[in-house]
C-alpha positions, 0 to 999 in steps of 0.5 A: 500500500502507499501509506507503507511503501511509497512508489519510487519511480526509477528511471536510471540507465537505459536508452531513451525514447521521445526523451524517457529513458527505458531499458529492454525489460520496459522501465518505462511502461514499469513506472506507469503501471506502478502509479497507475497500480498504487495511486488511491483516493484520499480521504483524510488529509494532514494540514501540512500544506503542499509546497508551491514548488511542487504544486508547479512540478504537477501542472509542468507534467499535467500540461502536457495532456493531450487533447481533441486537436490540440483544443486543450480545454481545461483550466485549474483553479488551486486555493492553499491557506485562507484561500481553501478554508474561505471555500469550504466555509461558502460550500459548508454554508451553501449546503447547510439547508441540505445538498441541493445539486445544480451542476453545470454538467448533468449528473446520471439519473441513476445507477444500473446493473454492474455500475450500481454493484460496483459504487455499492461495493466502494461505498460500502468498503468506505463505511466500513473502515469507518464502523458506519452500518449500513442502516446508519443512514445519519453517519453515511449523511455525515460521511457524505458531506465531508465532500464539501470539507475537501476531506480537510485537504489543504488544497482543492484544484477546480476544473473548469472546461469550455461548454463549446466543446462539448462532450469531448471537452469534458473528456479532454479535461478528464485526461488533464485530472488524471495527468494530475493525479498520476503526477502528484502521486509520484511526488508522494502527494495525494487526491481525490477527485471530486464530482461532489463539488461540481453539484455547487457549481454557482457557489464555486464559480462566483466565490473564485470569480470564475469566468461564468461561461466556463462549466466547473466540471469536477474538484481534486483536492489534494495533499499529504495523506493522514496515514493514521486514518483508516478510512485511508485503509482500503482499496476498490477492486477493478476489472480483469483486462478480459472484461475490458477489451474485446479484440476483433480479428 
């Protein structure tokens, strides 16, 4: 687990290519598939703010992203000190009435079939390492909102996309928050990414004085994880390859 053994990535020795080194045994393909392997979703932060420097060292990578015609669509928006606390505190007061959702983007009308087993299956492996029962409706309420606390992240990056663009926009941003969570693991830095967020798509947009014609598509929060937490404990299964692909000849 990354809590007990952080992934190192090694790339010493060996040819390059495009500017990467690797060897004959696949060096290169051996990192990607070890943060892809290793990275998890954070739900319990430390307070210790992430250096600017490093904060940079992520965007540098996430940049780099590709996207539909070279549209590169995303934007980021990042808070650190007052900043973060000043947020949480206009989403906290925002959902004080309840949760009411108003994205910019259309949430699923529901779960169905295998989609439905698989976030019961995650949901319940979190409250589980929590000790919440599955009848306890009021703790899984709390659980939930804590969403809108960026699991006492330090930082939260928001981003935005160009409602122009589309699906495909969106899908293009979506490859930009993996860059981002992907780089920031492999500095020890850890996230979540957060489609809560974007159900107060008004109350970010205006608090950050975002630009109102871009959609706010998702939240990551991020920082260094409290590794003492056992809600930091556990890991969602994923599908075999087989599942996955299906191979016409």
């Amino acid at each position: 687990m990354w809590m007990t053994q952080q992934y190192s990535p090694d790339l010493t020795g060996g040819d390059t290519i495009d500017g990467v080194v690797a060897d004959g045994a696949g060096d290169a393909y051996r990192v990607v598939d070890g943060l892809m392997s290793t990275r998890w979703s954070c739900r319990a932060f430390s307070s210790r703010p992430v250096p600017r420097t490093e904060i940079a060292k992520i965007l540098e990578a996430a940049r780099k992203t590709p996207s539909w015609c070279n549209t590169q669509p995303w934007h980021v928006d990042i808070t650190e000190g007052r900043a973060t606390d000043d947020l949480r505190a206009a989403l906290r007061a925002a959902i004080a009435d309840g949760p009411g959702q108003n994205p910019d983007i259309e949430f699923p009308t529901s779960y169905e079939g295998v989609y439905r087993d698989r976030r019961r299956e995650s949901g319940f492996q979190l409250y589980e390492s929590l000790g919440i029962e599955k009848s306890d409706r009021a703790g899984s309420a709390r659980q939930m909102l804590r969403n809108f606390d960026f699991f006492d992240a330090p930082h939260v990056a928001i981003v935005t996309t160009e409602p122009a663009l589309g699906a495909y926009g969106a899908v293009d941003c979506g490859l930009f928050v993996q860059s981002f969570v992907l780089a920031a693991h492999s500095l020890g830095i850890a996230t979540i990414p957060q489609a809560a967020l974007a159900t107060q798509a008004p109350v970010i947009r205006e608090h950050l004085g975002l630009d109102q014609k871009r959609h706010v598509l998702i939240g990551v929060s991020f920082g260094y994880p409290d590794i003492t937490s056992p809600v930091n404990g556990y890991r969602t299964s994923r599908r075999s390859t087989e599942e996955v692909a299906t191979f016409h000849a």
